[in-house]
mmCIF file of the protein (N, C-alpha, C, O) and its ligand, coordinates in Angstrom:
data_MODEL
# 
_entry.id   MODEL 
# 
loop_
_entity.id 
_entity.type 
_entity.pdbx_number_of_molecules 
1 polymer     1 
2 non-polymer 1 
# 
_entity_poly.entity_id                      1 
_entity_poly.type                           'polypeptide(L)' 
_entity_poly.nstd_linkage                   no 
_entity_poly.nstd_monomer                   no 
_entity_poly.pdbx_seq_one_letter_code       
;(UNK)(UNK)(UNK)(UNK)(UNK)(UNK)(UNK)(UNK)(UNK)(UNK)(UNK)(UNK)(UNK)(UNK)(UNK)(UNK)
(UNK)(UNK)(UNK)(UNK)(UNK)(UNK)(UNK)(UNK)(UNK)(UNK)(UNK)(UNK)(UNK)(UNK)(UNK)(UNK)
(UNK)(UNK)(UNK)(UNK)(UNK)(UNK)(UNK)(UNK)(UNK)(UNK)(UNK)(UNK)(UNK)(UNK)(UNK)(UNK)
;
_entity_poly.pdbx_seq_one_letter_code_can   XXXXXXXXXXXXXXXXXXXXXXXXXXXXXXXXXXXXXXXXXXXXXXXX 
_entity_poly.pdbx_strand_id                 A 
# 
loop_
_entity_poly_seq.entity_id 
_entity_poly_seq.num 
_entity_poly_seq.mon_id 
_entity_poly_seq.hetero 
1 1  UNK n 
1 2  UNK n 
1 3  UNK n 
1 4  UNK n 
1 5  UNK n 
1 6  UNK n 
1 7  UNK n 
1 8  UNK n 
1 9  UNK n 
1 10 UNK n 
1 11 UNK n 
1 12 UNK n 
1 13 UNK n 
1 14 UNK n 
1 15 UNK n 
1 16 UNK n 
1 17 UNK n 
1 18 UNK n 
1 19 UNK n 
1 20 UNK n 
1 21 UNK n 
1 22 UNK n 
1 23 UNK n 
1 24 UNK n 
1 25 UNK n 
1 26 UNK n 
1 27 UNK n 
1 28 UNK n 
1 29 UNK n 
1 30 UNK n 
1 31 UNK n 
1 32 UNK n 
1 33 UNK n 
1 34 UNK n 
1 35 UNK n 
1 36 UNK n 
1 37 UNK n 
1 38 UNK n 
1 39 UNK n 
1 40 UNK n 
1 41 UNK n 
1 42 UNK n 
1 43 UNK n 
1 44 UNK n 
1 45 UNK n 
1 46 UNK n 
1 47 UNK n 
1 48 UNK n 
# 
loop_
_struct_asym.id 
_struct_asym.entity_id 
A 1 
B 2 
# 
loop_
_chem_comp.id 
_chem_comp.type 
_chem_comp.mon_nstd_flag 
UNK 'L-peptide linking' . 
ZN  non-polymer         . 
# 
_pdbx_entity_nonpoly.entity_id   2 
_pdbx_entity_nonpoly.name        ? 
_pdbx_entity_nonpoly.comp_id     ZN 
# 
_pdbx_nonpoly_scheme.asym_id         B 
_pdbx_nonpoly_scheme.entity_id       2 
_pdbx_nonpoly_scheme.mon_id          ZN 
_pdbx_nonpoly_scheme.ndb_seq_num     1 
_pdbx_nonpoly_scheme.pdb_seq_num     101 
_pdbx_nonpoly_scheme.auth_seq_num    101 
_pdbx_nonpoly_scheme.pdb_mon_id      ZN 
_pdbx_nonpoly_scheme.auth_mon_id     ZN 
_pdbx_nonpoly_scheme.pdb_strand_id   A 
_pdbx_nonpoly_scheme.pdb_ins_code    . 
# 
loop_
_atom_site.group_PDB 
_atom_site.id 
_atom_site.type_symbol 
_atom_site.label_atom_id 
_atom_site.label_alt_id 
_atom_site.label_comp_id 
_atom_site.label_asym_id 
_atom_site.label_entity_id 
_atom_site.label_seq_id 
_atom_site.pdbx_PDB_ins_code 
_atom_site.Cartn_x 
_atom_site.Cartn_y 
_atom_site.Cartn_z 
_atom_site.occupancy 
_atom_site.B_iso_or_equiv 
_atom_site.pdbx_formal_charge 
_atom_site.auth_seq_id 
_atom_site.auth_comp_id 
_atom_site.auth_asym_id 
_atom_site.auth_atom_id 
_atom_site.pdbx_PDB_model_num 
ATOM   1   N  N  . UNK A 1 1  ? -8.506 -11.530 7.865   1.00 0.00 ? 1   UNK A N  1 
ATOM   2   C  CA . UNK A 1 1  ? -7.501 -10.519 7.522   1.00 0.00 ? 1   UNK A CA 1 
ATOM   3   C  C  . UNK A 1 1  ? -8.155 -9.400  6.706   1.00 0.00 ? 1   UNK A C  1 
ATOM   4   O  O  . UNK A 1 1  ? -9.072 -9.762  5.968   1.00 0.00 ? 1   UNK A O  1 
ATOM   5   N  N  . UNK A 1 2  ? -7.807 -7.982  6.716   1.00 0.00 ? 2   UNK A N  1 
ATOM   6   C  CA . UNK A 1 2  ? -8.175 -6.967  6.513   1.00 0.00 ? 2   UNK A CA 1 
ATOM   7   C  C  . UNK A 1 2  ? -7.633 -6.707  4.792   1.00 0.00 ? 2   UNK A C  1 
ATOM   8   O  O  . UNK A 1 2  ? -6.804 -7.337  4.136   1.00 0.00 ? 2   UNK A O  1 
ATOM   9   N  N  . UNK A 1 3  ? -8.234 -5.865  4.533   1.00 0.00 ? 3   UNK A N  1 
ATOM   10  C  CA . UNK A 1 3  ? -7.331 -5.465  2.739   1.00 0.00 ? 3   UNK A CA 1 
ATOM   11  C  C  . UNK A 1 3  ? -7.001 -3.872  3.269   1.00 0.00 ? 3   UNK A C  1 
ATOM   12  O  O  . UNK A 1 3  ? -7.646 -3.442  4.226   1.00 0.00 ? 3   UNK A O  1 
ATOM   13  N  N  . UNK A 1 4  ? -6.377 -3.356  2.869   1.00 0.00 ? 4   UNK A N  1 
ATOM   14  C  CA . UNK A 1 4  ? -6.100 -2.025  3.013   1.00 0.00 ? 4   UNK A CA 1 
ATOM   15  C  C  . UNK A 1 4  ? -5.380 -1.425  1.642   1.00 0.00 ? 4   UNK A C  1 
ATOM   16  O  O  . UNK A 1 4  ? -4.908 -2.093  0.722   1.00 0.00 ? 4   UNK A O  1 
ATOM   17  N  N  . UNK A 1 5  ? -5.408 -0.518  1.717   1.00 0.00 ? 5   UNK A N  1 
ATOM   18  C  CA . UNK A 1 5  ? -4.955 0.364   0.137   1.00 0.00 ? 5   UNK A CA 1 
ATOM   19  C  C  . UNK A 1 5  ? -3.393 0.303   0.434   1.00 0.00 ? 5   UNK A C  1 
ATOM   20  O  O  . UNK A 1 5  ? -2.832 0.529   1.506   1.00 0.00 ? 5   UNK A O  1 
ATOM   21  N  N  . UNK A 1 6  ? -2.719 -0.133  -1.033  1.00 0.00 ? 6   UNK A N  1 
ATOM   22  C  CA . UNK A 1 6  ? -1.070 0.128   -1.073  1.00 0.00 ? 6   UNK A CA 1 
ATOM   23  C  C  . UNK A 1 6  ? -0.724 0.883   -2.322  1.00 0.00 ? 6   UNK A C  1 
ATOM   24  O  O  . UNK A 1 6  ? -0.935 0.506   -3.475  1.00 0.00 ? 6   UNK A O  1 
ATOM   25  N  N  . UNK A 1 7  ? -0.150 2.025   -1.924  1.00 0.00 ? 7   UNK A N  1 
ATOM   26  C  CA . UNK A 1 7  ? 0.457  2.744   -2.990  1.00 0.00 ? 7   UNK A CA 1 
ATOM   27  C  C  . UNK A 1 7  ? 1.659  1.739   -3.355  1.00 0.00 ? 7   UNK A C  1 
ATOM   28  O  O  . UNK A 1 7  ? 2.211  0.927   -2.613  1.00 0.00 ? 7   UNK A O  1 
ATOM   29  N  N  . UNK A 1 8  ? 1.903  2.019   -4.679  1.00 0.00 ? 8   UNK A N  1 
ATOM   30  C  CA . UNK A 1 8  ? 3.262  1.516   -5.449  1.00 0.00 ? 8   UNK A CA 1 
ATOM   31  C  C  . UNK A 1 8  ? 3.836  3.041   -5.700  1.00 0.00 ? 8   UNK A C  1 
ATOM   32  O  O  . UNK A 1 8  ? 3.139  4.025   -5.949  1.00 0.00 ? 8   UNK A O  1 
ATOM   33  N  N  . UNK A 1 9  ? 5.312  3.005   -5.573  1.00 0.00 ? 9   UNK A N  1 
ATOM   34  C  CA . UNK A 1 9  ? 6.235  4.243   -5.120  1.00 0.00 ? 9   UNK A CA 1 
ATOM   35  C  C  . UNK A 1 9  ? 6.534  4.555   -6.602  1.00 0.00 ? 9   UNK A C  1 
ATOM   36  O  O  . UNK A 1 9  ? 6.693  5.702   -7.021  1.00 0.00 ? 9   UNK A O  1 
ATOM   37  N  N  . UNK A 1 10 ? 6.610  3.243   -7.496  1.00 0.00 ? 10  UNK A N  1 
ATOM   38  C  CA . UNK A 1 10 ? 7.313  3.552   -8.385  1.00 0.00 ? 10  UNK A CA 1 
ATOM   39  C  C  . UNK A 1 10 ? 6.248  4.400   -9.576  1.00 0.00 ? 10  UNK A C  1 
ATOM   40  O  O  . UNK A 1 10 ? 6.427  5.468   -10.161 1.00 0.00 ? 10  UNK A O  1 
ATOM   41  N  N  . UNK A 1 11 ? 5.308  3.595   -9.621  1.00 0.00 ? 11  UNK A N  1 
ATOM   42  C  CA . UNK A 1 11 ? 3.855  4.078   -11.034 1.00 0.00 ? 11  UNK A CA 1 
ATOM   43  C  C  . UNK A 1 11 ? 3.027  4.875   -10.033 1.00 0.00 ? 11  UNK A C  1 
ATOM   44  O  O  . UNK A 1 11 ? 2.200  5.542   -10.656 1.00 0.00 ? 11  UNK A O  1 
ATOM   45  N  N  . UNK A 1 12 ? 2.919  5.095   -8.455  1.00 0.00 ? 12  UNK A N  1 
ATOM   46  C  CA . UNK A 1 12 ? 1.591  5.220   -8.081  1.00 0.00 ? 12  UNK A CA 1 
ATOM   47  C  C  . UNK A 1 12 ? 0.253  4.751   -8.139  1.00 0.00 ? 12  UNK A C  1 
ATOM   48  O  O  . UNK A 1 12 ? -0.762 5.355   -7.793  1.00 0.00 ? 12  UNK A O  1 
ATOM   49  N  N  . UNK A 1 13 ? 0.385  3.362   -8.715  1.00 0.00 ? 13  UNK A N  1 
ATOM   50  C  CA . UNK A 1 13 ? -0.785 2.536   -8.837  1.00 0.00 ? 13  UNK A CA 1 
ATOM   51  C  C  . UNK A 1 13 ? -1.395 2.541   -7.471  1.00 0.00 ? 13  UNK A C  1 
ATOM   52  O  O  . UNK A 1 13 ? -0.633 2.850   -6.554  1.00 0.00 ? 13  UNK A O  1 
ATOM   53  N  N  . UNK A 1 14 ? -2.882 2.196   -7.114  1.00 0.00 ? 14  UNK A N  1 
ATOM   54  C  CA . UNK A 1 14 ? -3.215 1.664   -5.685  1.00 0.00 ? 14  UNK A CA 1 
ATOM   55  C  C  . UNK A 1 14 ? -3.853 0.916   -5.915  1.00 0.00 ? 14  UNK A C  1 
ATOM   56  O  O  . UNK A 1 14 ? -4.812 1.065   -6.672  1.00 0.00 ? 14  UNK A O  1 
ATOM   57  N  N  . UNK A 1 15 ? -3.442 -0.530  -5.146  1.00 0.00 ? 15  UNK A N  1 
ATOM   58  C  CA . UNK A 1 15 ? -4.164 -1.484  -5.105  1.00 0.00 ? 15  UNK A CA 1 
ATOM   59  C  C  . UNK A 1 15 ? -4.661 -2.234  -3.492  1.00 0.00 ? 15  UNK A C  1 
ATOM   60  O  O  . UNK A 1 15 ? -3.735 -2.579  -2.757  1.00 0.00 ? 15  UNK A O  1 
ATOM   61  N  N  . UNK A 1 16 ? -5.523 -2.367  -3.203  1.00 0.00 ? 16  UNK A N  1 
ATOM   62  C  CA . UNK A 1 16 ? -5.462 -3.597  -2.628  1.00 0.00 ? 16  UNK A CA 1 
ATOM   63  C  C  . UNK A 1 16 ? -5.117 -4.587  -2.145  1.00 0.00 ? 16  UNK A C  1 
ATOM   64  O  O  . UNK A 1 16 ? -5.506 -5.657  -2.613  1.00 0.00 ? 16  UNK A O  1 
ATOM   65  N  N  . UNK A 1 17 ? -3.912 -4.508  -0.584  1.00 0.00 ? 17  UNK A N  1 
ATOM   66  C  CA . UNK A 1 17 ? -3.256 -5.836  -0.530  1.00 0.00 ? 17  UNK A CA 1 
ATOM   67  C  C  . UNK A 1 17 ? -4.033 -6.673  0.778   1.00 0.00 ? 17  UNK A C  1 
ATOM   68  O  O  . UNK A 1 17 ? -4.642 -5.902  1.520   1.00 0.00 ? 17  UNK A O  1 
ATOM   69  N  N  . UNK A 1 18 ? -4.090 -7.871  1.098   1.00 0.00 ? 18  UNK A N  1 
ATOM   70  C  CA . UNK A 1 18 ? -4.462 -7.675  2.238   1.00 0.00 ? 18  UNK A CA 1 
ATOM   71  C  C  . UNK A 1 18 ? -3.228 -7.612  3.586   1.00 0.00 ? 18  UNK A C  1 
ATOM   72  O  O  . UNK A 1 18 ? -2.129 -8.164  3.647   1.00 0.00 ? 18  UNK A O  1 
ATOM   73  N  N  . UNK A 1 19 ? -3.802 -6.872  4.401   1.00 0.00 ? 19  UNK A N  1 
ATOM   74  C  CA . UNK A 1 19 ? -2.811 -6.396  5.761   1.00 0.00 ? 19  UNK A CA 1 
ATOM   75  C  C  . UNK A 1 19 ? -2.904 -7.198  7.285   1.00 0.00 ? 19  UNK A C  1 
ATOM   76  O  O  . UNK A 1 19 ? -3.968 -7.466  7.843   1.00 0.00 ? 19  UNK A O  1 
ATOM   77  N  N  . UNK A 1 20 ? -1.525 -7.520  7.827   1.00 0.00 ? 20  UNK A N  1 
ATOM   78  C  CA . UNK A 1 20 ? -2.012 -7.779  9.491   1.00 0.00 ? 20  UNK A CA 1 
ATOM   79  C  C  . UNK A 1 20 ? -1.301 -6.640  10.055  1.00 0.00 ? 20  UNK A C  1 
ATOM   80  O  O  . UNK A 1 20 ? -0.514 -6.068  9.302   1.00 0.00 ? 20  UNK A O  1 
ATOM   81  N  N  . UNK A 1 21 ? -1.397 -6.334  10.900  1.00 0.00 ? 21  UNK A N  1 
ATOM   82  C  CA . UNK A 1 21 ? -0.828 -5.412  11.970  1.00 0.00 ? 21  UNK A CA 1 
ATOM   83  C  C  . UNK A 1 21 ? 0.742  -6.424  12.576  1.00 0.00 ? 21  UNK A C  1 
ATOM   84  O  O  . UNK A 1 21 ? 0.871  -7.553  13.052  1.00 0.00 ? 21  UNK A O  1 
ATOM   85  N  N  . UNK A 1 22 ? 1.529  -5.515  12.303  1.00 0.00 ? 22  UNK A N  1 
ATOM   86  C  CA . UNK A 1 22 ? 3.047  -6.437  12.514  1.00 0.00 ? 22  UNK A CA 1 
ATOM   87  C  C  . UNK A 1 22 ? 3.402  -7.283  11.926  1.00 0.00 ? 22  UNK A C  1 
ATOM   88  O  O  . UNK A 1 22 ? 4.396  -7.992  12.081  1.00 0.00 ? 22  UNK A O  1 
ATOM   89  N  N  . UNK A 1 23 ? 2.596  -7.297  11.160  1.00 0.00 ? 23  UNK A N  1 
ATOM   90  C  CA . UNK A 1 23 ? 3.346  -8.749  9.993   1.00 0.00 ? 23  UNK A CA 1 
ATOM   91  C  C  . UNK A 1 23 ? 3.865  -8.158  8.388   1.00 0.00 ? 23  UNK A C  1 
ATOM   92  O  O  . UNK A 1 23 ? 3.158  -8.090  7.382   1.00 0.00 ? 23  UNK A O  1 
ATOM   93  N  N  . UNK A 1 24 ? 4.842  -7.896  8.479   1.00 0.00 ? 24  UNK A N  1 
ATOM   94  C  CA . UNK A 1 24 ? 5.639  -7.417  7.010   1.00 0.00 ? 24  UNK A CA 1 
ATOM   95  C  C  . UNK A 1 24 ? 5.592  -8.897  6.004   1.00 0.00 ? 24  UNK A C  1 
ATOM   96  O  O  . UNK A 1 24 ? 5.933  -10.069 6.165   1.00 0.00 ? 24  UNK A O  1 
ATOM   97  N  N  . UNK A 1 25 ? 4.934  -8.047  4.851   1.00 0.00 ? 25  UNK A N  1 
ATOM   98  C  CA . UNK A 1 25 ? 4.061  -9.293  3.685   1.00 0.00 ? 25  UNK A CA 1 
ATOM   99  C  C  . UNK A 1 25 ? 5.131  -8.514  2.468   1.00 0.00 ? 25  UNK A C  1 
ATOM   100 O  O  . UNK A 1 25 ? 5.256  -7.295  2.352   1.00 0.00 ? 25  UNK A O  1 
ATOM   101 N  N  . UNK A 1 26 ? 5.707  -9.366  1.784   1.00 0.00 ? 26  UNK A N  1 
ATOM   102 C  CA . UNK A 1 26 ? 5.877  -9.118  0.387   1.00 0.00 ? 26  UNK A CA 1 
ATOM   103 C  C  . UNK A 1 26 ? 5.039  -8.762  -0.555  1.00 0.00 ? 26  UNK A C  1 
ATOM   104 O  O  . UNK A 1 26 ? 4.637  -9.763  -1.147  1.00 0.00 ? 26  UNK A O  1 
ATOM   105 N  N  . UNK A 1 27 ? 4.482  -7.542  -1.066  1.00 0.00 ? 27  UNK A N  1 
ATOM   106 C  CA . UNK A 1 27 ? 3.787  -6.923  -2.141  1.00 0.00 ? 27  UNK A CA 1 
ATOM   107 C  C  . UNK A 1 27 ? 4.296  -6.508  -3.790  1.00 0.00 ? 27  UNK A C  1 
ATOM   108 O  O  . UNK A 1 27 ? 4.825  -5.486  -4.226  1.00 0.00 ? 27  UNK A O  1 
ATOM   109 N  N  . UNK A 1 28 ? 4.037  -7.298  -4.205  1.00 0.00 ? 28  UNK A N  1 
ATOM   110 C  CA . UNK A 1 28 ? 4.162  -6.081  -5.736  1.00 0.00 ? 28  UNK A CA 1 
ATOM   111 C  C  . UNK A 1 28 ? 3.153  -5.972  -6.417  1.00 0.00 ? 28  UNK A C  1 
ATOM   112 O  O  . UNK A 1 28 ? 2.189  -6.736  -6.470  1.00 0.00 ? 28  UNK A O  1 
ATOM   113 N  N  . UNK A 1 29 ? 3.357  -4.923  -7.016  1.00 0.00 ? 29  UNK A N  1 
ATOM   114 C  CA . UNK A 1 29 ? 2.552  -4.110  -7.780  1.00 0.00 ? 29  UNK A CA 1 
ATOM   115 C  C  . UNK A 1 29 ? 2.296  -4.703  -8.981  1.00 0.00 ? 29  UNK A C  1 
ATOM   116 O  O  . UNK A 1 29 ? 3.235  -4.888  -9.755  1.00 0.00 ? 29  UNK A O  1 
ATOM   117 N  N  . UNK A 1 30 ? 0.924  -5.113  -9.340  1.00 0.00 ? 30  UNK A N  1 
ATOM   118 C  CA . UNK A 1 30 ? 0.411  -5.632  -10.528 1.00 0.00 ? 30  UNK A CA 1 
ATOM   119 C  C  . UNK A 1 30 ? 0.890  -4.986  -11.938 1.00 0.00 ? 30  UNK A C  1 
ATOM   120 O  O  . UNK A 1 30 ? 1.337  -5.537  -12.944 1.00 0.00 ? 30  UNK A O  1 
ATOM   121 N  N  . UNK A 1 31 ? 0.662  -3.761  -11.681 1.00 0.00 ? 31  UNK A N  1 
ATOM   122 C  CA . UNK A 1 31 ? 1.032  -3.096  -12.975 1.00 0.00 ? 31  UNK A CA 1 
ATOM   123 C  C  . UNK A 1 31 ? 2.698  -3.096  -13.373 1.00 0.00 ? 31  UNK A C  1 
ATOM   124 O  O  . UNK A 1 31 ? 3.226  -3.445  -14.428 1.00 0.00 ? 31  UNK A O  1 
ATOM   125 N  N  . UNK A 1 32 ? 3.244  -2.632  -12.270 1.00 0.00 ? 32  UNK A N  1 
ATOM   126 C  CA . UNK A 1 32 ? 4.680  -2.423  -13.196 1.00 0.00 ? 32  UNK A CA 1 
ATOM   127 C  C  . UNK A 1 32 ? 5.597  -3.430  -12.074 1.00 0.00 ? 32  UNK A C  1 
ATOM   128 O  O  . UNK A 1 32 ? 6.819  -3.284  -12.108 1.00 0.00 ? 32  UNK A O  1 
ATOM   129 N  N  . UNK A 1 33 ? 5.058  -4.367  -11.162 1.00 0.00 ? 33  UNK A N  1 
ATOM   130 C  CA . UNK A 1 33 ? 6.221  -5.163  -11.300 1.00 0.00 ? 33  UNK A CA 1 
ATOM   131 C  C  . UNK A 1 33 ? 7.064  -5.007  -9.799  1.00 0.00 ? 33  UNK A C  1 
ATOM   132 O  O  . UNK A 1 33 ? 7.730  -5.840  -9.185  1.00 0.00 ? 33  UNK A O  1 
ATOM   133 N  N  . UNK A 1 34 ? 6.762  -3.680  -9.509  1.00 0.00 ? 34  UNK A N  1 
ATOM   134 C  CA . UNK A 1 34 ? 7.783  -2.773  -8.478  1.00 0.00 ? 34  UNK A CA 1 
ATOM   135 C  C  . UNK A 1 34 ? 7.089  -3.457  -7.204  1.00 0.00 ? 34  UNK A C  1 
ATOM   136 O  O  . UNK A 1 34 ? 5.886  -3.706  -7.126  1.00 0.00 ? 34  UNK A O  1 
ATOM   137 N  N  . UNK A 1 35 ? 8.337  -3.797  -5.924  1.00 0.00 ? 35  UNK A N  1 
ATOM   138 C  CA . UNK A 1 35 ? 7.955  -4.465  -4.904  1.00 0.00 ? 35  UNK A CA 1 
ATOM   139 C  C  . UNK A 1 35 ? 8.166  -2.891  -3.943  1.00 0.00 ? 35  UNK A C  1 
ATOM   140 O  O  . UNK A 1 35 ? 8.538  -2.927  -2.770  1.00 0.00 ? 35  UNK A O  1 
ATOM   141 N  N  . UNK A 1 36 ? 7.925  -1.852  -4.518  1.00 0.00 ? 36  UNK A N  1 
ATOM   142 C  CA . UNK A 1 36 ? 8.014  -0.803  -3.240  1.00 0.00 ? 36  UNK A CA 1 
ATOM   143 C  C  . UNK A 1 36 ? 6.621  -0.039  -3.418  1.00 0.00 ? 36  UNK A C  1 
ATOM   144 O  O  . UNK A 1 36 ? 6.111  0.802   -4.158  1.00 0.00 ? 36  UNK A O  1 
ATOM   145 N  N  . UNK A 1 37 ? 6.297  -0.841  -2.280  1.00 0.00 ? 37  UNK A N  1 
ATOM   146 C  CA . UNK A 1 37 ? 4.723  -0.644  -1.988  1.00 0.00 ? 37  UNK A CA 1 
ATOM   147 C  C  . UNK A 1 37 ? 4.565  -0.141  -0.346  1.00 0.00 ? 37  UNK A C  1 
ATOM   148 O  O  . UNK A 1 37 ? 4.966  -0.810  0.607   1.00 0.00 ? 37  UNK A O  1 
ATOM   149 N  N  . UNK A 1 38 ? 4.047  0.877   -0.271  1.00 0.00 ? 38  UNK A N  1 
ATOM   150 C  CA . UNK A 1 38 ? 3.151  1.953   0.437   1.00 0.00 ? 38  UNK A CA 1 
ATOM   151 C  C  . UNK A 1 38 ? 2.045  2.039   1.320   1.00 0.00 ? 38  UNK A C  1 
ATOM   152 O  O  . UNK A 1 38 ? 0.969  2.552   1.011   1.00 0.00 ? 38  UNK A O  1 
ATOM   153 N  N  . UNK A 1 39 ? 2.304  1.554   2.384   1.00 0.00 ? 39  UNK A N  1 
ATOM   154 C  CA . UNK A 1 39 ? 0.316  1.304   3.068   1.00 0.00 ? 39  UNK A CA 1 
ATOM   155 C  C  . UNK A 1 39 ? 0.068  3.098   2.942   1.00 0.00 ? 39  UNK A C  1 
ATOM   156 O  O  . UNK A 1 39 ? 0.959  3.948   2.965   1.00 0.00 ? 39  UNK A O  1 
ATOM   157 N  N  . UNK A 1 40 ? -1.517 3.342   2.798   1.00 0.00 ? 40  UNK A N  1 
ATOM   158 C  CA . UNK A 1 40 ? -2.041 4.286   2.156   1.00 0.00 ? 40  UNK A CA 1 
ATOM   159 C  C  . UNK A 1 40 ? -3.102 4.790   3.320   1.00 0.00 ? 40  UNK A C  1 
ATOM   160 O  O  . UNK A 1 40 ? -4.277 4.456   3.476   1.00 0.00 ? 40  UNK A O  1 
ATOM   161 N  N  . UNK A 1 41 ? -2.111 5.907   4.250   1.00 0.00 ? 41  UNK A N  1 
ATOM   162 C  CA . UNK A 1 41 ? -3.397 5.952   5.592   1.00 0.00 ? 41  UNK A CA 1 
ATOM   163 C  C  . UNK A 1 41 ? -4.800 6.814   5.324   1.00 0.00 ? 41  UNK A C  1 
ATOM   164 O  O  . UNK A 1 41 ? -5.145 7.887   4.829   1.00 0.00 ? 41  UNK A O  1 
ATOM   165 N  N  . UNK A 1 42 ? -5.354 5.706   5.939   1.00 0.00 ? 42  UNK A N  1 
ATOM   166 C  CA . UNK A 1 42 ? -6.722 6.546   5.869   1.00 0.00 ? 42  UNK A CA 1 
ATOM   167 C  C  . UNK A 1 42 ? -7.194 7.738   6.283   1.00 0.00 ? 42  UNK A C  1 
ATOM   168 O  O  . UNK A 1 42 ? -8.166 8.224   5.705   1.00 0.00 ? 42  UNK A O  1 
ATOM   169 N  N  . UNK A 1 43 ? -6.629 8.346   7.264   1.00 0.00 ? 43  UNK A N  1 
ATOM   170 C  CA . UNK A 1 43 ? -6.702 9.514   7.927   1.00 0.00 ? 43  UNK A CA 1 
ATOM   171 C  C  . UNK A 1 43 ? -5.560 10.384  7.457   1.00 0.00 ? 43  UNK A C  1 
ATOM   172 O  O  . UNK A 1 43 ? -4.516 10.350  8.109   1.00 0.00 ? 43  UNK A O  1 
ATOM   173 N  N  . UNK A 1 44 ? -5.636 11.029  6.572   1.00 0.00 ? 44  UNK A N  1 
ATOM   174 C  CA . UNK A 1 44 ? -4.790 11.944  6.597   1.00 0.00 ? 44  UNK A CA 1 
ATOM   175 C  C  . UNK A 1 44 ? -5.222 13.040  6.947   1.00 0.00 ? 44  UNK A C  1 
ATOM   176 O  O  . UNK A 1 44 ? -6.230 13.605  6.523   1.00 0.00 ? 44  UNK A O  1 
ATOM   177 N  N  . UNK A 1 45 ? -4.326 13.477  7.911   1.00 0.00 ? 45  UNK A N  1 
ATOM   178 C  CA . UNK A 1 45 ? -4.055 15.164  8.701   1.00 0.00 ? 45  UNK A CA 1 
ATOM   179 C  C  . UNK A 1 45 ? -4.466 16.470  7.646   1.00 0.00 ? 45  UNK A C  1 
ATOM   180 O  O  . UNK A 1 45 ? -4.570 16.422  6.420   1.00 0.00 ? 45  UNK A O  1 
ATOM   181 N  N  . UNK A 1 46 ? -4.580 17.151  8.174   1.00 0.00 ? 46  UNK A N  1 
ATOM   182 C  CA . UNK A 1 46 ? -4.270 18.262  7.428   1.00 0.00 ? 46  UNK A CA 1 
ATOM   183 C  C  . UNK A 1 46 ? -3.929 19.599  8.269   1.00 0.00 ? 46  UNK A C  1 
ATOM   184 O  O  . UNK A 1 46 ? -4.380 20.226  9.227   1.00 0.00 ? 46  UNK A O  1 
ATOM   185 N  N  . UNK A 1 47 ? -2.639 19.676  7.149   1.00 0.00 ? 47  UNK A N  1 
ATOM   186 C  CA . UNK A 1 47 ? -2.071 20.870  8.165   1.00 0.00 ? 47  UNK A CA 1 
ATOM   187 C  C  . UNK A 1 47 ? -2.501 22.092  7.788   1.00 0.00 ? 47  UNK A C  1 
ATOM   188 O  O  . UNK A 1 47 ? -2.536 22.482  6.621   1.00 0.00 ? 47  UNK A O  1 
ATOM   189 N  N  . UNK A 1 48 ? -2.783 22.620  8.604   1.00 0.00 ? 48  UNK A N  1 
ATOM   190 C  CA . UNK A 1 48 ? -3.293 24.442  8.272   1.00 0.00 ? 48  UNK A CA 1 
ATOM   191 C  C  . UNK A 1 48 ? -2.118 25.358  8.792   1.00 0.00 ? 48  UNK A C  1 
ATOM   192 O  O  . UNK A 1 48 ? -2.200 26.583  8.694   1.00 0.00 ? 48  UNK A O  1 
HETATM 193 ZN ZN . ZN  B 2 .  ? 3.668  0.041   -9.803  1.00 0.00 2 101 ZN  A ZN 1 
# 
């Protein structure tokens, strides 16, 4: 299984969760607690 970066919505912490493709995992956030967590894409666009 892969780790991929998860934003937390609430502090913006990023941590580290690990990820599968289609499988929704319960995450919270070390620091403050908050289970609304963020996969963090690697490719971000940029719009011109
Ligand atoms: Zn947090």
């Amino acid at each position: 299984m892969e780790e991929k970066d998860f934003k937390c919505l609430r502090c913006g912490a990023v941590n580290k969760f690990p990820y599968e493709k289609g499988v929704m995992m319960e995450r919270q956030c070390p620091k403050c607690g908050s289970n609304s967590i963020r996969l963090v894409k690697e490719k971000q666009e940029e719009k011109k």
